[in-house]
GUVOVEX-673929 format. One line per field, with one value per residue: residue in three letters; x, y, z of N, C-alpha, C, CB in turn. Coordinates in steps of 0.001 Angstrom, whole numbers, plus 500000, padded with zeros to 6 digits. Glycine has a CB too. Example, Ala and Ser with C-alpha at 12.3 -4.5 7.8 and 13.67 -1.06 7.14 Angstrom:
BEGIN
aa <- c(ALA:SER)
n.x <- c(513190:512850)
n.y <- c(494310:497750)
n.z <- c(507800:507080)
ca.x <- c(512300:513670)
ca.y <- c(495500:498940)
ca.z <- c(507800:507140)
c.x <- c(513200:512900)
c.y <- c(496700:500030)
c.z <- c(507800:507870)
cb.x <- c(511308:514084)
cb.y <- c(495527:499402)
cb.z <- c(509046:505725)
***
This chain:
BEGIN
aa <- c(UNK:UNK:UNK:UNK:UNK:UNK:UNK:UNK:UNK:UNK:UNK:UNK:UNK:UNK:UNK:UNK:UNK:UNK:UNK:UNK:UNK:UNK:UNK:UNK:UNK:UNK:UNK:UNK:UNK:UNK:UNK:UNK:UNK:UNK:UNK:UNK:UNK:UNK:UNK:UNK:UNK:UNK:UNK:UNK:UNK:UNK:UNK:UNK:UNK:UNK:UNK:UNK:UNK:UNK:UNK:UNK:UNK:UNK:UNK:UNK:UNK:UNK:UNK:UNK:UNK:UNK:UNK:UNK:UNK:UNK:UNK:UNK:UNK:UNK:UNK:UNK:UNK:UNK:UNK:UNK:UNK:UNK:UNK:UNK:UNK:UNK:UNK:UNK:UNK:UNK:UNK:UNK:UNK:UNK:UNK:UNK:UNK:UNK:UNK:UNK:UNK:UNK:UNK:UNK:UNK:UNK:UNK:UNK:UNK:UNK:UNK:UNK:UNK:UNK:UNK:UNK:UNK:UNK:UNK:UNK:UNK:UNK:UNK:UNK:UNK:UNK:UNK:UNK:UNK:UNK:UNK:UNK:UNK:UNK:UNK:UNK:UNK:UNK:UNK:UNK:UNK:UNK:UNK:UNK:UNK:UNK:UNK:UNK:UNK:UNK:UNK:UNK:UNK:UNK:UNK:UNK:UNK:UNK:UNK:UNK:UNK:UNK:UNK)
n.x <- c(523548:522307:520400:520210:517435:513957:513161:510655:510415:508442:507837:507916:509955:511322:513202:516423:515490:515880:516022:516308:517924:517199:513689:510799:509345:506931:505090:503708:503904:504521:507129:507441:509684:512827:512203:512360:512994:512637:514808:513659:511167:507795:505945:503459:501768:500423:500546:501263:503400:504257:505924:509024:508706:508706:509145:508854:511423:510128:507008:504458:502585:499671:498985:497352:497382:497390:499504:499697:502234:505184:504860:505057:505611:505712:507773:506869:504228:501041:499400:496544:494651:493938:493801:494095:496408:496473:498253:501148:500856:501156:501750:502563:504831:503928:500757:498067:495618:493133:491022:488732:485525:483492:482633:484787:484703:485962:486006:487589:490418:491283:490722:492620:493159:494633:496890:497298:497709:498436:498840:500771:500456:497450:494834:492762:489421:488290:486959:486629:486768:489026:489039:490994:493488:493520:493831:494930:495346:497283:496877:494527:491134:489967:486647:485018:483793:485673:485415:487273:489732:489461:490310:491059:490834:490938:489835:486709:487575:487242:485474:487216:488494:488243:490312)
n.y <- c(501164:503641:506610:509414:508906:508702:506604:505399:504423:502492:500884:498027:495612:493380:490316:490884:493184:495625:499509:502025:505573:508525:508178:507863:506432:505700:505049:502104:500919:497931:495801:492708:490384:490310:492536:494969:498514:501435:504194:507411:507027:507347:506168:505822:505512:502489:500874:497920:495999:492917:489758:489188:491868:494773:497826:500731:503705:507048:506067:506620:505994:506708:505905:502813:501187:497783:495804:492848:489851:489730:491453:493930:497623:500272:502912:506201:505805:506434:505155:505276:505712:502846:501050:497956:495723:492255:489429:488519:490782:493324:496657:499352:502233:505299:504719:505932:505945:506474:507690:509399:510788:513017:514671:515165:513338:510393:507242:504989:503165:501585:498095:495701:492776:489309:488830:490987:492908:496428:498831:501850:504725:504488:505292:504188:504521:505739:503339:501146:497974:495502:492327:488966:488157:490354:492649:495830:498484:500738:504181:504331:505204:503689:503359:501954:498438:495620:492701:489012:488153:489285:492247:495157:498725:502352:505519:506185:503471:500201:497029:494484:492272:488667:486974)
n.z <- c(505237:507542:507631:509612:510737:511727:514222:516026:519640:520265:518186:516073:514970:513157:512249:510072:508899:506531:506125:504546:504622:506074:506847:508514:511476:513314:516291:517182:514794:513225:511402:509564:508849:507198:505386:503483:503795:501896:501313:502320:503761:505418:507756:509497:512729:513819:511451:509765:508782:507069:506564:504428:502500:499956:500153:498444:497938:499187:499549:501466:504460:506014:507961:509959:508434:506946:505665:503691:503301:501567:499688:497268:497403:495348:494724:495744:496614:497955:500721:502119:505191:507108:504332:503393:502249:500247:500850:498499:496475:494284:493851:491763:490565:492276:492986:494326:497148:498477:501577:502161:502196:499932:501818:503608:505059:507011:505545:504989:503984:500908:500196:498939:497368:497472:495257:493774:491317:490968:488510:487398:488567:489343:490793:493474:495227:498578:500517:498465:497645:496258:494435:494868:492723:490582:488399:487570:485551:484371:484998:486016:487084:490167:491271:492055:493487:492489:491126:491675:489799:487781:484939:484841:483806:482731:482708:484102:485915:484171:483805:481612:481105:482087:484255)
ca.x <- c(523820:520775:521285:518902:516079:513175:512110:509863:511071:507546:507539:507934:510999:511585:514653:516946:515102:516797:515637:517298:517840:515415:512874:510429:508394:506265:504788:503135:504307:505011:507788:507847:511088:513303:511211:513367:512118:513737:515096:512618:509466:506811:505251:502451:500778:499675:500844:501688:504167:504100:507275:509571:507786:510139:508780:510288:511114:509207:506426:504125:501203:498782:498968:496400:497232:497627:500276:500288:503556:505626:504053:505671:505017:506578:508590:506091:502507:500731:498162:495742:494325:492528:493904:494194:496548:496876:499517:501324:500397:502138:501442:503062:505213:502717:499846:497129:494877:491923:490215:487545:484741:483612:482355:485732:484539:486869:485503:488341:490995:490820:491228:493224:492923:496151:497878:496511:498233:498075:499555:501499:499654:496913:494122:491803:488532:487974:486271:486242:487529:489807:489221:491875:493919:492914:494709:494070:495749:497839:496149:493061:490575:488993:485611:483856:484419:486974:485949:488195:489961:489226:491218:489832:491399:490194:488958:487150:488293:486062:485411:487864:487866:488402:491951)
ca.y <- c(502205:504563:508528:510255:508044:509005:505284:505304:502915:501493:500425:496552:495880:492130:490273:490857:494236:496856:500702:503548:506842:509531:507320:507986:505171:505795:504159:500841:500278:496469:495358:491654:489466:490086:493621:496128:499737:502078:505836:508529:506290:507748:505022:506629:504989:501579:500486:496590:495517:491223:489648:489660:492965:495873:499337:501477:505026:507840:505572:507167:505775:507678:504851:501903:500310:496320:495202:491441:489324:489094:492341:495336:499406:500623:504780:507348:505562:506916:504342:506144:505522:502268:500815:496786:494919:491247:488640:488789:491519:494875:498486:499979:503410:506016:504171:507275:505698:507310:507422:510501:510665:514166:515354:515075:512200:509214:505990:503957:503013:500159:497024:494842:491156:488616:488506:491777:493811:497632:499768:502960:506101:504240:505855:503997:505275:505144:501750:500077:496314:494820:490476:488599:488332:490742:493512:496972:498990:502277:505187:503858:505312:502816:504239:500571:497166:494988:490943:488822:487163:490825:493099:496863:499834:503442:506262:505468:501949:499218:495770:494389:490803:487849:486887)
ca.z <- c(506207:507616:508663:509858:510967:513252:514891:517458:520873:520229:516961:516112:513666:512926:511974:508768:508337:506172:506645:504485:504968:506295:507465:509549:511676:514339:517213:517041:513348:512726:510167:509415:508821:505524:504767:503080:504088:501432:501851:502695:503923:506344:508259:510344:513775:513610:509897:509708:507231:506596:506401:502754:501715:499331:500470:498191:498227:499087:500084:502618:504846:507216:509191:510510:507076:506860:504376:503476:502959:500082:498878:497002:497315:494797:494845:495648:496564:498969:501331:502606:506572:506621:503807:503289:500850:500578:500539:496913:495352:493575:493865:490715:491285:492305:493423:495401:497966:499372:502635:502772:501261:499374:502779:504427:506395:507089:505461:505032:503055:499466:500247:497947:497248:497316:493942:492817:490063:490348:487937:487840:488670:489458:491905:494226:495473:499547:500646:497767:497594:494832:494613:494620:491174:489514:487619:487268:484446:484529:485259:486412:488754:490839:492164:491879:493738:491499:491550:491593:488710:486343:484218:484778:483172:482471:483534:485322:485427:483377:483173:480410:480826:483289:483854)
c.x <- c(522655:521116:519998:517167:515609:512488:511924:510355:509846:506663:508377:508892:511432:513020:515284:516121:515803:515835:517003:517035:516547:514157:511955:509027:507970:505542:503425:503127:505235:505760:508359:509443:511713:512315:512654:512147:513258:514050:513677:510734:509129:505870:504505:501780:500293:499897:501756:501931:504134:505739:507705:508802:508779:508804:509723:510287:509944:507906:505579:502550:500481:498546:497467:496590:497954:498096:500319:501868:503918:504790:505319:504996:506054:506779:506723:504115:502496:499475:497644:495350:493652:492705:494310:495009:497375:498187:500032:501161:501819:501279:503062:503927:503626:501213:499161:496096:493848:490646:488965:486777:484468:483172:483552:485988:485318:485800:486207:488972:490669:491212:491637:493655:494664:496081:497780:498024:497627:499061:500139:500506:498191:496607:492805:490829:488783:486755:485729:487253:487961:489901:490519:492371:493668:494245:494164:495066:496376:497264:494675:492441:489398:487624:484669:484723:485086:486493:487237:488283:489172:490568:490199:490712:490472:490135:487335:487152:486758:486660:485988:487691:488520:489696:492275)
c.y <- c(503187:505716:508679:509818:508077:507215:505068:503947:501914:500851:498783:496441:494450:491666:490356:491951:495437:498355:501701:504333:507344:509290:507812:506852:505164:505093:502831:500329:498757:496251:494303:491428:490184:491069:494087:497375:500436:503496:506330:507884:506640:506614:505151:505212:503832:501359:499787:496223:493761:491485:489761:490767:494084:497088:500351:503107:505854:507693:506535:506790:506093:506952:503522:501420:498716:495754:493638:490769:489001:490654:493710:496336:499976:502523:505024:507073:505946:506175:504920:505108:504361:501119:498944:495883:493634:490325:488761:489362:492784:495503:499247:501561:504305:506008:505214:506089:506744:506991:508250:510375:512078:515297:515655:514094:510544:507812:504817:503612:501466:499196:495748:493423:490592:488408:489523:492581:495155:498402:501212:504062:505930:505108:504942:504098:504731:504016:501008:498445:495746:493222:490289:488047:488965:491579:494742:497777:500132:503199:505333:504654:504596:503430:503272:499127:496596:493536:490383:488223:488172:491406:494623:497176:500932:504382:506668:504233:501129:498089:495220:493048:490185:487266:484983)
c.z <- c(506216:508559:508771:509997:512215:513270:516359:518699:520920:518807:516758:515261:514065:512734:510758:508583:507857:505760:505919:505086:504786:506036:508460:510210:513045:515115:516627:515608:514015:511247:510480:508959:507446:505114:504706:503407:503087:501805:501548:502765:505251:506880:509415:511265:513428:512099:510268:508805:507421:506771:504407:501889:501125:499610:500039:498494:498221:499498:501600:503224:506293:508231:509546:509002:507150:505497:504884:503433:501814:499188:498946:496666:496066:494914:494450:495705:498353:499772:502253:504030:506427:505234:503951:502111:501695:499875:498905:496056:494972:493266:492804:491815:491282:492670:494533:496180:498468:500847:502982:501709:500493:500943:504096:505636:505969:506700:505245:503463:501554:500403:499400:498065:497792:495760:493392:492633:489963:489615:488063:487334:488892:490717:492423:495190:497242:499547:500052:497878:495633:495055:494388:493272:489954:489358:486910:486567:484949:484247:485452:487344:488842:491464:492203:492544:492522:491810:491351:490218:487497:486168:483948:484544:482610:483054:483463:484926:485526:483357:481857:479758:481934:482733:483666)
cb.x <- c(525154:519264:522454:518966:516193:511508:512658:508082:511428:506700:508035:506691:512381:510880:515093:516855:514403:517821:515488:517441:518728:515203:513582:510247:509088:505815:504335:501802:505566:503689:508692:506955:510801:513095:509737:514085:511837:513669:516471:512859:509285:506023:506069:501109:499667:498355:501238:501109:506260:503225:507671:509455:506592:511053:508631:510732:511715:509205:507291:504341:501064:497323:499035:494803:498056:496375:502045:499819:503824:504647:502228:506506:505387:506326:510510:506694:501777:500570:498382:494484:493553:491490:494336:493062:497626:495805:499185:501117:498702:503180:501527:501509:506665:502690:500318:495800:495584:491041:490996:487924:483618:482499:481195:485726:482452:487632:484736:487475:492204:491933:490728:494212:492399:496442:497608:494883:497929:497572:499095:503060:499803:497013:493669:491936:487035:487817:485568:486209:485846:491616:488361:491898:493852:491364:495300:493369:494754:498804:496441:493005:490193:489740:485008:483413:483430:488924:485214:488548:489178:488037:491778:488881:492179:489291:489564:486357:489851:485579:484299:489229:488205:487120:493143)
cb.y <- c(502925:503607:510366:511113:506615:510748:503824:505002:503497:501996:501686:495744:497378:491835:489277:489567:494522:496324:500588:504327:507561:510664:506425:509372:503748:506359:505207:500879:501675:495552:496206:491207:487441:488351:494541:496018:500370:502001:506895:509882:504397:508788:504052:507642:505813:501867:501534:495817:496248:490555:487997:488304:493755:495587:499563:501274:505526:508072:504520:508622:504477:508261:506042:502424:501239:495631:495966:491189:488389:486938:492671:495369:500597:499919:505653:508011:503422:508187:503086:506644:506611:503751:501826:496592:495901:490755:487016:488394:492285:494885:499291:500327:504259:506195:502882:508901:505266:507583:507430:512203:510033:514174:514695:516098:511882:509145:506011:502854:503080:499946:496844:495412:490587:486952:487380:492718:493123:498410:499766:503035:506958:503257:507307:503724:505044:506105:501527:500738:494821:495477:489367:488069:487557:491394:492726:497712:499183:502614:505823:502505:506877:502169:505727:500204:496210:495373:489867:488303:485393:492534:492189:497862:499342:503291:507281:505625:501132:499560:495612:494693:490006:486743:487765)
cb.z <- c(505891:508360:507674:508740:510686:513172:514489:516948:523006:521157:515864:515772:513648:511922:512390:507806:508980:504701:508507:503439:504332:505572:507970:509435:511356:514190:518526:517571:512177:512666:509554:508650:508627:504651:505631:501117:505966:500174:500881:501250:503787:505710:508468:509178:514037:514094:508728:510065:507042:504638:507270:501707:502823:496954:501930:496520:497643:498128:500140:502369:504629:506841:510607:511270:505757:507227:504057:502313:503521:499631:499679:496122:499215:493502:492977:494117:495954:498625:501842:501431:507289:506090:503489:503364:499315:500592:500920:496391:495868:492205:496310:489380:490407:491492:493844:494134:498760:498235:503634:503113:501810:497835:503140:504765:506709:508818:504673:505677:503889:497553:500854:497603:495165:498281:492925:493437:488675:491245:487260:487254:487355:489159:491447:494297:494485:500311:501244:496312:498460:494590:493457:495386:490769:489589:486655:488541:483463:483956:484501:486984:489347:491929:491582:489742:494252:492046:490754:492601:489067:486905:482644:485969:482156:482378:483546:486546:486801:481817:483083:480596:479282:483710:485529)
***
């Protein structure tokens, strides 16, 4: 059951999609098949959810962000403008995104591999890229491309070993 939900008449909403409370999902948002949207998620302009994806609470993205399928947000991450994650992966609770650079200028959000592993409270720098399968540690900040098939952790996050 869903109260209080702002959804836009031009936003895309698939089949079997469940949407808690106080929601909000604005125009030209896409949500694939079998997505759960949970209570209090902000889903800004142009932000494309995959099908079977868990978006959990609190969740909030500035929009133009490209979620894969089969991929979980976990309570309270925030995907910054721009942002890219691929098929199969997990975003820990808390997960920060970044899109500006120190000059306030828009360069675009991370972009994250398929299978990738981020941890909780993790922070990733604007327009860096994470390879596919890797795994990045709790409380990391990303401020460096990620190959694929690594294990980074730190601050700032280091080369640990190949997975």
């Amino acid at each position: 059951m869903s109260i209080s939900n702002i959804i836009s008449d031009k936003a895309t909403i698939g089949k079997n999609v469940q949407i808690g409370s106080f929601c909000i999902i604005e125009d030209d948002v896409v949500i694939g098949d079998n997505t759960i949207i949970k209570s209090y998620v902000e889903l800004r302009k142009g932000t494309v959810i995959g099908q079977n994806c868990l978006i959990d609470s609190r969740v909030s993205s500035s929009g133009n962000c490209v979620i894969g399928n089969n991929v979980v947000v976990r309570y309270d991450s925030i995907l910054a403008r721009g942002l890219k994650i691929g098929d199969n992966s997990y975003l820990s609770p808390r997960v920060m995104t970044n899109n500006l650079n120190t000059n306030k200028e828009q360069i675009g959000g991370a972009h994250i591999g398929k299978n990738v592993f981020v941890g909780t409270n993790c922070v990733l720098h604007h327009g860096i890229t994470v390879g596919d399968n890797s795994v990045l540690g709790a409380l990391a900040y990303v401020n460096k491309n990620v190959p694929k098939n690594e294990v980074w952790f730190g601050n700032p996050a280091k080369f640990q070993r190949k997975v």
